[in-house]
C-alpha positions in Angstrom: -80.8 -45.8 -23.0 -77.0 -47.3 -22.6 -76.6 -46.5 -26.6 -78.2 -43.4 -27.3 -79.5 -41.7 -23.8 -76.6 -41.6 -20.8 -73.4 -40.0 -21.0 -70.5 -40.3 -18.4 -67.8 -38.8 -18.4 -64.3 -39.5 -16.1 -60.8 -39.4 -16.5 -60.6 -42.6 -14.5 -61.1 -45.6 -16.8 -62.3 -47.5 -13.3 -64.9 -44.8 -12.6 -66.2 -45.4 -16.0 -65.9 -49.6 -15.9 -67.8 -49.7 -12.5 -70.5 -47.5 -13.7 -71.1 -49.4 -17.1 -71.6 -52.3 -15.2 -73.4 -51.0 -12.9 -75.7 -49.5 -15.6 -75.8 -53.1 -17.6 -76.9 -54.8 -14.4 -80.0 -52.6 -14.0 -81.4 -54.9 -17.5 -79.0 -57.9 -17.4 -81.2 -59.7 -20.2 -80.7 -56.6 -22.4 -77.7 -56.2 -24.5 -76.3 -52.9 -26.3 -73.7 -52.4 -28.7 -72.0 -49.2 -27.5 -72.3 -46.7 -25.1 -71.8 -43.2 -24.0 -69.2 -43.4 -21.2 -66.1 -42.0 -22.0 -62.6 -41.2 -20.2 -61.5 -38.1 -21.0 -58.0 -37.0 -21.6 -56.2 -35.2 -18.3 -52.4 -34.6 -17.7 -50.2 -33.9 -20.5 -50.1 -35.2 -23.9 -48.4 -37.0 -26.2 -47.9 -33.5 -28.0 -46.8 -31.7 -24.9 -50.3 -30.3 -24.4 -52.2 -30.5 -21.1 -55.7 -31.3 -20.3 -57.7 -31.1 -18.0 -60.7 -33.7 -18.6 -64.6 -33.2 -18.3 -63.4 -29.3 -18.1 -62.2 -29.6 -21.7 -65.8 -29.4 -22.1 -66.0 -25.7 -21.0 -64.3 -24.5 -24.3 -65.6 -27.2 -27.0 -68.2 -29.9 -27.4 -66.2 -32.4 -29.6 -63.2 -34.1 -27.5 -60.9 -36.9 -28.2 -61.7 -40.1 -25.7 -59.8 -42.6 -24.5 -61.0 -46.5 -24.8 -59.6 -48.9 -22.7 -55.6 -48.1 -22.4 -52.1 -49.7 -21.5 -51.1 -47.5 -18.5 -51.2 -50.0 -15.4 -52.2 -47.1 -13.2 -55.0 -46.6 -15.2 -55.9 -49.7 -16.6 -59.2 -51.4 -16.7 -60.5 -54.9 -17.2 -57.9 -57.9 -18.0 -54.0 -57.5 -16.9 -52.6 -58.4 -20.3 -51.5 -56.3 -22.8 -54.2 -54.0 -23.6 -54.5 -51.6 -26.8 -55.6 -47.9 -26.7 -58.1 -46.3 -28.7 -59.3 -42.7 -29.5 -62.3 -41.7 -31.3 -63.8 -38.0 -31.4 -67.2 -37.9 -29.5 -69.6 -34.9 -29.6 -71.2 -33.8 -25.9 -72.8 -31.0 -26.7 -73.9 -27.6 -24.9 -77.6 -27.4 -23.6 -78.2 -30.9 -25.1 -79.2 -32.6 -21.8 -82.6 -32.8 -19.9 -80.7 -34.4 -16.5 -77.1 -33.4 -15.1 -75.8 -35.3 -12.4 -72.8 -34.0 -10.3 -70.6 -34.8 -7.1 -67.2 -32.9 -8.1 -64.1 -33.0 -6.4 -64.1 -30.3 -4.0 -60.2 -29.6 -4.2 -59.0 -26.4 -4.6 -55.4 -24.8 -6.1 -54.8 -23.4 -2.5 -55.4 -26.8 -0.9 -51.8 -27.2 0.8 -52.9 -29.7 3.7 -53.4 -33.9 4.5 -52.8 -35.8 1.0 -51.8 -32.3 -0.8 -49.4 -31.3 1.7 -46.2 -31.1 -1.0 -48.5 -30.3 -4.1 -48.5 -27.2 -6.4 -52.0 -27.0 -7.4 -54.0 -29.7 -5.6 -57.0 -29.4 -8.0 -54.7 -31.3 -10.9 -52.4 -33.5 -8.3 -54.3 -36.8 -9.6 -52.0 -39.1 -11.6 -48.7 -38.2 -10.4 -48.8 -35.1 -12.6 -45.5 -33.2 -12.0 -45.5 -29.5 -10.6 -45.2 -28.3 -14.6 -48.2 -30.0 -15.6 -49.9 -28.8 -12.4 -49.5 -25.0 -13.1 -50.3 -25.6 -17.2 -53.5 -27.5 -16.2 -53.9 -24.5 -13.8 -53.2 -22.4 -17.3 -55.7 -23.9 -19.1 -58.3 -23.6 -16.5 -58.0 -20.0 -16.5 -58.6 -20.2 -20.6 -61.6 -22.0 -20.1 -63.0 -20.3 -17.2 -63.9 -17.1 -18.9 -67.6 -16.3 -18.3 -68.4 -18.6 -16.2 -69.1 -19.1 -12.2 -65.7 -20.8 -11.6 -63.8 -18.9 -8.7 -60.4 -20.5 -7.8 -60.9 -19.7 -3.7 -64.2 -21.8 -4.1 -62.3 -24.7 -6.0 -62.7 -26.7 -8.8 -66.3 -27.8 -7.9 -67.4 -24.1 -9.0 -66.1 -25.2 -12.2 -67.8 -28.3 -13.2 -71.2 -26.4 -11.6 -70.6 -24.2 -14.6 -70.2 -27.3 -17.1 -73.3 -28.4 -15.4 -75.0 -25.2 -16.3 -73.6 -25.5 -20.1 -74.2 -28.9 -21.1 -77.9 -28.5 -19.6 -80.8 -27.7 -21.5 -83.6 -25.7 -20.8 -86.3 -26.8 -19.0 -83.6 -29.9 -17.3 -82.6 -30.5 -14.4 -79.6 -29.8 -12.5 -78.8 -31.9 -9.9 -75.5 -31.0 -7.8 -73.2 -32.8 -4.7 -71.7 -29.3 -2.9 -69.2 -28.5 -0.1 -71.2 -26.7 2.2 -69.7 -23.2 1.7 -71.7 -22.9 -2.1 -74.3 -21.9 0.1 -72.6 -18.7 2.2 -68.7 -18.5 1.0 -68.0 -15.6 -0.8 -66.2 -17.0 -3.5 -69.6 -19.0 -4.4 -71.4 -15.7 -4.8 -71.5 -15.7 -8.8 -72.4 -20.0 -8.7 -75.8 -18.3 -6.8 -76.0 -15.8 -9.0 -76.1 -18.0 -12.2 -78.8 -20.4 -10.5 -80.9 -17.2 -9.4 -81.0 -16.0 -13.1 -81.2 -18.9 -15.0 -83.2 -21.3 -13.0 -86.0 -22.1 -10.9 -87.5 -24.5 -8.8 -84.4 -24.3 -6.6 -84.3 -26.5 -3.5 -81.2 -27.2 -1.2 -80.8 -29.9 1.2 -78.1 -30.0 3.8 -77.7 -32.2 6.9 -78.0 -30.9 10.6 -75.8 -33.5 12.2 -72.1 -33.4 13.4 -69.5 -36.2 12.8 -69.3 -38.9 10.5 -72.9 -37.7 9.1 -72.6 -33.8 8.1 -71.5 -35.2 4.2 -73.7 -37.2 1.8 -70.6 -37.9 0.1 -69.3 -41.1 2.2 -65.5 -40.1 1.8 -65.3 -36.3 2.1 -65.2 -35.6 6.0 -66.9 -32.0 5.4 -70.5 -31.0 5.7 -72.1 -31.0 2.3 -75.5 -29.6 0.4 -77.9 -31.4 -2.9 -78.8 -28.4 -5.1 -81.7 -29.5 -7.2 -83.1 -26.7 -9.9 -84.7 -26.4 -13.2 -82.9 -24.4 -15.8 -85.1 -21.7 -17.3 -85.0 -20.3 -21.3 -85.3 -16.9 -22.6 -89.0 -17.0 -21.8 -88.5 -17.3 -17.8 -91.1 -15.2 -16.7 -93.3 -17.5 -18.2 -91.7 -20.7 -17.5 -92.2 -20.1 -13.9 -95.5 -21.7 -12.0 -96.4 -19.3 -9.6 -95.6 -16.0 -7.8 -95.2 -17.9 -4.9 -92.3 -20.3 -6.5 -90.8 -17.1 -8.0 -87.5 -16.2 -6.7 -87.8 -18.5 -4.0 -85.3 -21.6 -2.4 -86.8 -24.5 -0.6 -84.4 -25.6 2.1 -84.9 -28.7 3.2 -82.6 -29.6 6.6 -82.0 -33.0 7.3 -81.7 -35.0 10.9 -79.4 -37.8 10.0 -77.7 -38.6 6.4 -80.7 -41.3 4.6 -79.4 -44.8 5.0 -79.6 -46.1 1.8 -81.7 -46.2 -1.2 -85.4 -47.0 0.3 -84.5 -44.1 3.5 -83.7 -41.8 0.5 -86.7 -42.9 -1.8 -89.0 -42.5 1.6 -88.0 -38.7 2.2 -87.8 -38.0 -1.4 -91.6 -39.3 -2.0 -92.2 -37.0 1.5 -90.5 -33.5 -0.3 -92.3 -34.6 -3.8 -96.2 -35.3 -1.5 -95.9 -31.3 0.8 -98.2 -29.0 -1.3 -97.8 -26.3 1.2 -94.2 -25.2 2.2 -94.2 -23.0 5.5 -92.1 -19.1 4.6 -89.3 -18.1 6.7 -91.9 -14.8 6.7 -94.4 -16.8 8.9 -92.4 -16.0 11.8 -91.0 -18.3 14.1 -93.3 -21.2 14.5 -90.5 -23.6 12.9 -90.7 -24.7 9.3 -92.9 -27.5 7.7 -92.1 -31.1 9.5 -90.4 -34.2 7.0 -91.8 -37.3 8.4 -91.4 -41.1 7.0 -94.1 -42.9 8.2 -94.0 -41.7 12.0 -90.7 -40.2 12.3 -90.0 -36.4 11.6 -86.5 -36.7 9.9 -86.5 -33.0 9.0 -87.5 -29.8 8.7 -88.5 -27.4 5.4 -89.0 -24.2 4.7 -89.1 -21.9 2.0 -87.3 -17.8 1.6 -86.7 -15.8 -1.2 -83.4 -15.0 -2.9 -82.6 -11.9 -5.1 -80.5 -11.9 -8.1 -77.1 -10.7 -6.4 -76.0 -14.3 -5.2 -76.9 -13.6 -1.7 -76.0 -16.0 1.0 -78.3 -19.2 1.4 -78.5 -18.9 5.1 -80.9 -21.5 5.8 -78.6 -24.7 5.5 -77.8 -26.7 8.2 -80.9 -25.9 11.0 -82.5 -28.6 13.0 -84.9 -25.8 14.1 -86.3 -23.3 11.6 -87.8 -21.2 13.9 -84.1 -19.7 14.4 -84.1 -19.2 11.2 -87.7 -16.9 11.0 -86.3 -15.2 13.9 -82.9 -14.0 12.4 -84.7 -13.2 8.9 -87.1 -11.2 10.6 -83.9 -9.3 12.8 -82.5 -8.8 10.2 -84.2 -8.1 6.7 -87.7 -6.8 8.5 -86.2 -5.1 11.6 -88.5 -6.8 13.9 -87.9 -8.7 17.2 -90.0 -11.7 16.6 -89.3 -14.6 19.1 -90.5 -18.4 19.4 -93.4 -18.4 21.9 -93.5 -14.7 22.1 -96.7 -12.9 20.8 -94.9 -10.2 20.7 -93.6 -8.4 17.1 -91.4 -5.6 18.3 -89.6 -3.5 16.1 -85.7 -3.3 16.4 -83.5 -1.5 14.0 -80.6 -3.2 12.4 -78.2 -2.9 9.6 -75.0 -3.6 7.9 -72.1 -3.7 9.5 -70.2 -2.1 6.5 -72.8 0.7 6.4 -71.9 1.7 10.4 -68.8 1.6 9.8 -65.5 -0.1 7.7 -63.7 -2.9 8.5 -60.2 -2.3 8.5 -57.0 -4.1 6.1 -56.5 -7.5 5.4 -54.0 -8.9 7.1 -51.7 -9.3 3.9 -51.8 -5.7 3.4 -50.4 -5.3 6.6 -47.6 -7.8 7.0 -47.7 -9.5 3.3 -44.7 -9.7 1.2 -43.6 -6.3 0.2 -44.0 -4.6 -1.8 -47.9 -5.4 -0.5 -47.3 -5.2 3.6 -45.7 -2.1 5.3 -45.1 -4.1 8.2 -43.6 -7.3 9.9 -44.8 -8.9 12.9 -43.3 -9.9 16.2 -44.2 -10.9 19.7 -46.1 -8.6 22.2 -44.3 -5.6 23.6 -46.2 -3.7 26.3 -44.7 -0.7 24.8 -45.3 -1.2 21.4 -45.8 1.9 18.6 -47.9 -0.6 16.8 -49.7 -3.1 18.7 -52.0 -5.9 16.9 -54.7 -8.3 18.0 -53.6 -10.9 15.3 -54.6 -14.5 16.6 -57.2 -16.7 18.8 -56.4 -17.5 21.9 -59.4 -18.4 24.0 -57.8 -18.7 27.5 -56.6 -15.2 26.9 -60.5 -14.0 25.2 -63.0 -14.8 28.0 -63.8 -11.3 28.6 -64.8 -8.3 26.6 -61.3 -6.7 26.7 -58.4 -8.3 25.2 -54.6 -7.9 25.4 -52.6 -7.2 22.5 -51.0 -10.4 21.1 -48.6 -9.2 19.0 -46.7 -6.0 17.9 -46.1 -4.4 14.5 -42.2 -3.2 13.1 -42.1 -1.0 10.3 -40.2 -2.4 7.3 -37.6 0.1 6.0 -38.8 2.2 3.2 -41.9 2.0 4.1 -42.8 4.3 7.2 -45.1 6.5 4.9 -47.4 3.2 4.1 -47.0 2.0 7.4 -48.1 5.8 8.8 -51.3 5.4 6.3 -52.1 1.4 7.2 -51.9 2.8 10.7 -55.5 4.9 10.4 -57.1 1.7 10.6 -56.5 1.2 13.7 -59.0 0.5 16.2 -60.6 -0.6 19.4 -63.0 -2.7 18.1 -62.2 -6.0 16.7 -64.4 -8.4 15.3 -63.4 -12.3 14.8 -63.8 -14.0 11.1 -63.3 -17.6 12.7 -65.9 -18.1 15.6 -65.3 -21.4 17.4 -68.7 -21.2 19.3 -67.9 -24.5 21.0 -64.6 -22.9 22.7 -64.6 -19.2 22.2 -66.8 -16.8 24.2 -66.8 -13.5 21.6 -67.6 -12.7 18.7 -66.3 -8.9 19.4 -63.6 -8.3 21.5 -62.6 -4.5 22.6 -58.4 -3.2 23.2 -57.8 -0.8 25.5 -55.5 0.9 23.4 -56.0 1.4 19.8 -54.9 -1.9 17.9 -54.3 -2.9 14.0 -56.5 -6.2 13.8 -55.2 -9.3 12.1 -56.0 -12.5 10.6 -58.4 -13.4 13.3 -59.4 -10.0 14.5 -60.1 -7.5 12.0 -60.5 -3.8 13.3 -63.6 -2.1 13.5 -63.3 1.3 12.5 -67.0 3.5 13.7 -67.3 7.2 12.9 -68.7 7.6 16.4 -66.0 6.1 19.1 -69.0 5.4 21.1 -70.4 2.8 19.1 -67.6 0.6 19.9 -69.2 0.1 23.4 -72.3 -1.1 22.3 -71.0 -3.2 19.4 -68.9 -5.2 21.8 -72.2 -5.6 24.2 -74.5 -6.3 21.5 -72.5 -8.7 19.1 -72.0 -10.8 22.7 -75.6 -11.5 23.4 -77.7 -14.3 22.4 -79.4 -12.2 19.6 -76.1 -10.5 18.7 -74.7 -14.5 18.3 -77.7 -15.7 16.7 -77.1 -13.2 13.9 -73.5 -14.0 13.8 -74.0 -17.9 13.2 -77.1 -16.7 10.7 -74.3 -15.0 8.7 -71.2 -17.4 8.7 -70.6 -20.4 6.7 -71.6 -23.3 9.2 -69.7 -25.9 6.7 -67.3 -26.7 10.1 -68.6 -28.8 12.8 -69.1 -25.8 15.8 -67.9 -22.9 13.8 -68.7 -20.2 12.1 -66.5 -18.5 9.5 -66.8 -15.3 7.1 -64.0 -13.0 5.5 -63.0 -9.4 6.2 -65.1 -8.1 3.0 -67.6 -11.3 3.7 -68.6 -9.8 7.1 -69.8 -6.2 5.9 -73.5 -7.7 5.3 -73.5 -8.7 8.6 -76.6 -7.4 10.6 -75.9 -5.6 13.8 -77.9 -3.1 16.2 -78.5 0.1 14.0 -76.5 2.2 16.9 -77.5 5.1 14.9 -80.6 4.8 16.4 -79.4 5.1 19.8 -79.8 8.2 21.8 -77.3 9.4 23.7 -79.2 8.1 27.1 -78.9 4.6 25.4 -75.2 5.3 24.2 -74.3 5.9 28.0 -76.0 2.2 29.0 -74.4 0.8 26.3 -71.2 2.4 28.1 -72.1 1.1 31.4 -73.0 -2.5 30.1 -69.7 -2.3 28.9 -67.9 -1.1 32.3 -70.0 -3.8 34.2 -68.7 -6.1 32.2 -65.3 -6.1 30.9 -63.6 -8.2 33.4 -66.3 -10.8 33.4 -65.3 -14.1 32.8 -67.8 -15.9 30.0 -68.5 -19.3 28.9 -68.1 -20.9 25.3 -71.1 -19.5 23.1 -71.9 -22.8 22.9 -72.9 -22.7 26.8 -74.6 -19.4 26.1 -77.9 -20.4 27.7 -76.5 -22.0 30.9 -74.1 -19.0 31.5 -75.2 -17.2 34.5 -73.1 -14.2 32.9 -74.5 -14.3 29.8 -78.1 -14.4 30.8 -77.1 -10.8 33.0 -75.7 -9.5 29.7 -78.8 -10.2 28.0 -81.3 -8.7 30.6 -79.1 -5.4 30.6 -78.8 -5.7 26.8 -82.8 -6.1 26.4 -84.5 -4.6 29.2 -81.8 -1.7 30.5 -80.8 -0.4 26.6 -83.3 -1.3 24.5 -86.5 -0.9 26.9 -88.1 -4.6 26.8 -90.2 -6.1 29.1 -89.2 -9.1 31.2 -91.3 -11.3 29.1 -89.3 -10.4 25.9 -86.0 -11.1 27.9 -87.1 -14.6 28.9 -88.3 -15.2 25.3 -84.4 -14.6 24.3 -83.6 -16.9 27.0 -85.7 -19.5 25.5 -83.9 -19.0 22.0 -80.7 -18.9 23.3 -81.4 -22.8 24.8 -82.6 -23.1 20.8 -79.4 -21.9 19.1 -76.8 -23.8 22.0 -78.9 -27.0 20.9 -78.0 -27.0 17.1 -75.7 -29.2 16.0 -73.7 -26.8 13.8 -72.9 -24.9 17.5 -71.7 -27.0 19.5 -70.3 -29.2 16.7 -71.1 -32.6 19.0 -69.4 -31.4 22.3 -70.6 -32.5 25.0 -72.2 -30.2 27.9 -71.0 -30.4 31.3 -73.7 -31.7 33.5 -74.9 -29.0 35.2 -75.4 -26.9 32.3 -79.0 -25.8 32.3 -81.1 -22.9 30.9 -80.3 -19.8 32.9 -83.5 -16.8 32.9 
């Protein structure tokens, strides 16, 4: 095994001491000769060259490793003079049955805590000057070609594509993930790959806040395990069942497994459940994890298409949301926890009602990109913008203006264009549900959204009423936190283009009787103050938006409304709401 059978690869020669040992130690009575753990070359060379370690492996099989070496910074073993040795070792492509990752999750753009004054965080290690930095960079982008590496989703994306490479068919792949693989839209071709070339796909992910939302023990971010089986060219019959076909198994965790036996325990629990509950069954929760007599978890199993669409079931202590937004949302159907009731309820897209408007660089980027610059509020402005959050200033449905727009010189003609995207609308892209009431916001006066608050362009101005009243109650939030990435403790965040999948009300469907309530809800309730989502189910004012929302414009019965009562007390209880914050004491359910 040591000689012949495990590989490691690092470009720290201390990873790759501790984990020989480690290894050795498993069989102390058993000695071997050699083995397969290698430090791999990273920073520039003696030839002026850069690499860039394991990721060499993206472009050729065959690297020159490093044995043992002089530099103090990197040395391992005794603190004498020490000799340096290269030999030429062959890893080769699909030549493993088992690949075992927890990448660093750094990313080029990283310019915050220990990467404050970096150039390109992902190759900072080392003390590599900003030169190296931006040739490693260089070399990445040789390498990356074909692959599922995207630099917004960092450097992880690219060793999940060595992963994929070095892996044969029929292996495993076995990944450590920042939370946004599973819903950031940089991630989308990483899905892609695994919903093409593998099955068998299972993610875990933790439902907890604090110091226990990361396997990882150092990373401070919530985290997923992807676990899959890589198919071959004969997939369709590789595959076990229809029922396994093109499906995930999420598995959501209640606390991070303390140690080796907790882990074994809830592995031998996953490996023992022959039947998996669907997120089709409707919302009777998913399929219980227990270790002996305590239920650490939940399980539950949805299909996935091909397209590397969003793996929204991460990070729920209570599948039954889940079933609930699926079926709002792919089905159409109003299907609550407790309710017998399966109403339909037409939704779609948000980018098929309407378009979202610019991103903020192309309004007030560096020219020649942005026709604008921006400036403090002016009650008189030609060009007002909603640009940033403020949540003392966004308790009720209509917001002020935060900022103005000035045209840059030369370009009033690109400014006159950027200015059809106006709106009234605005919908945020960074959802604090644990101190922010909205997730849409309306200006009385037409308004270029900005970082925070896109505009929301509809070709019927009378959709904006009920977007606004919709997107604000409990099932308008529940669809908004099914959509976002959830990696942040109580937050929810997507991107301008990101959002367009987002399913809302089909106002389409409307008629114009239900048009004019939607108008009405609005009026009611434009000055009315609101709570945190968070607080959603104890906020007397939210529980009167709901019972206009679902009995007054879309005709339900008082049973159904007390039914989304009941799930709003479900969605304020997950931890990936309120993110740990506590609730004042007299919060309770509101009906």
């Amino acid at each position: 095994m040591m000689e012949e059978v495990l590989y490691g690869c690092d470009v720290m020669p201390s990873a790759i001491h501790i984990t020989g040992s480690t290894l050795s130690g498993v069989q102390p009575q058993v000695q071997f000769g050699r083995s397969r753990l290698y430090t791999l070359a990273y920073g520039r060379q003696a030839d002026d060259s850069v690499k860039i370690g394991s990721l060499e492996l993206l472009h050729a099989t065959q690297q020159l490793v490093l044995i043992n070496t002089s530099d103090p910074a990197q040395r391992t073993g005794s603190a004498g003079e020490e000799t340096a040795a290269h030999i030429l070792t062959d890893i080769p492509d699909e030549g493993f049955d088992l690949v075992i990752m927890n990448p660093p999750f750094t990313r080029n753009t990283t310019n915050e805590g220990a990467y404050t004054d970096q150039f390109n965080a992902a190759f900072a290690a080392f003390g590599t000057s900003d030169a190296d930095q931006r040739d490693m960079g260089k070399r990445l982008t040789q390498l990356k070609k074909d692959t599922c590496y995207h630099g917004n989703a960092g450097i992880a994306s690219a060793f999940a594509a060595l992963a994929h490479s070095k892996l044969k068919p029929g292996g495993v792949l076995a990944l450590v993930l920042p939370l946004s693989a599973a819903s950031g839209q940089s991630w989308q071709r990483f899905r892609q790959m695994l919903a093409q070339s593998y099955k068998d796909l299972s993610v875990l992910s933790l439902a907890t806040n604090d110091d226990d939302i990361s396997f990882s023990s150092d990373t401070g971010m919530a985290e997923c395990l992807v676990v899959a089986c890589k198919v071959g060219a004969n997939a369709g019959a590789i595959h076990a069942s229809p029922r396994q076909q093109n499906r995930i198994q999420y598995t959501s965790l209640n606390r991070r497994p303390q140690g080796f036996a907790s882990a074994a325990a809830i592995a031998a629990s996953l490996i023992r459940s022959e039947s998996v509950r669907q997120i089709e069954d409707g919302p009777y929760g998913g399929t219980p994890v227990m270790v002996g007599d305590e239920l650490v978890g939940e399980m539950l199993t949805a299909p996935y298409g091909t397209d590397g669409e969003t793996w929204a079931g991460v990070r729920l202590s209570d599948y039954s949301l889940a079933q609930t937004a699926y079926a709002l949302s792919c089905s159409q159907l109003l299907w609550l926890p407790g309710s017998s009731s399966l109403l339909e309820l037409k939704t779609a897209s948000l980018g098929i009602l309407g378009r979202l408007g610019l991103h903020h660089r192309d309004i007030v980027g560096p020219p020649p990109r942005g026709p604008f610059t921006k400036a403090a509020a002016n009650p008189t402005a030609t060009y007002p913008a909603l640009w940033n959050h403020n949540a003392k200033n966004e308790t009720r449905l209509v917001c002020i203006p935060d900022s103005q727009l000035l045209v840059r010189p030369g370009m009033e003609e690109k400014a006159t264009a950027a200015w059809t995207t106006a709106s009234h609308a605005h919908i945020t892209l960074d959802f604090r549900f644990n101190s922010q009431p909205l997730a849409v916001t309306i200006t009385e006066q037409k308004s270029m959204g900005g970082r925070a608050w896109p505009s929301m362009i509809f070709p019927d101005g009378r959709f904006d009423h009920a977007f606004a009243v919709w997107c604000n109650s409990t099932l308008g939030l529940l669809l908004y936190w099914w959509h976002a990435n959830r990696q942040q403790d109580g937050r929810g965040i997507t991107a301008i283009r990101a959002v367009e999948p987002l399913s809302v009300l089909d106002f389409r469907t409307l008629n114009d009787n239900q048009l004019l309530t939607a108008k009405a809800i609005f009026d009611e309730f434009r000055d009315t103050e609101l709570l945190p989502a968070y607080l959603a189910d104890a906020d007397t004012n939210r529980a009167r938006l709901d019972r206009r929302v679902i009995c007054d414009l879309l005709g339900f019965d008082d049973a159904i409304y007390q039914a989304v009562r009941r799930l709003a007390a479900k969605w304020c209880a997950e931890p990936s709401v309120h993110g740990g914050k506590g609730r004042p004491k007299n919060a309770r359910l509101v009906g």
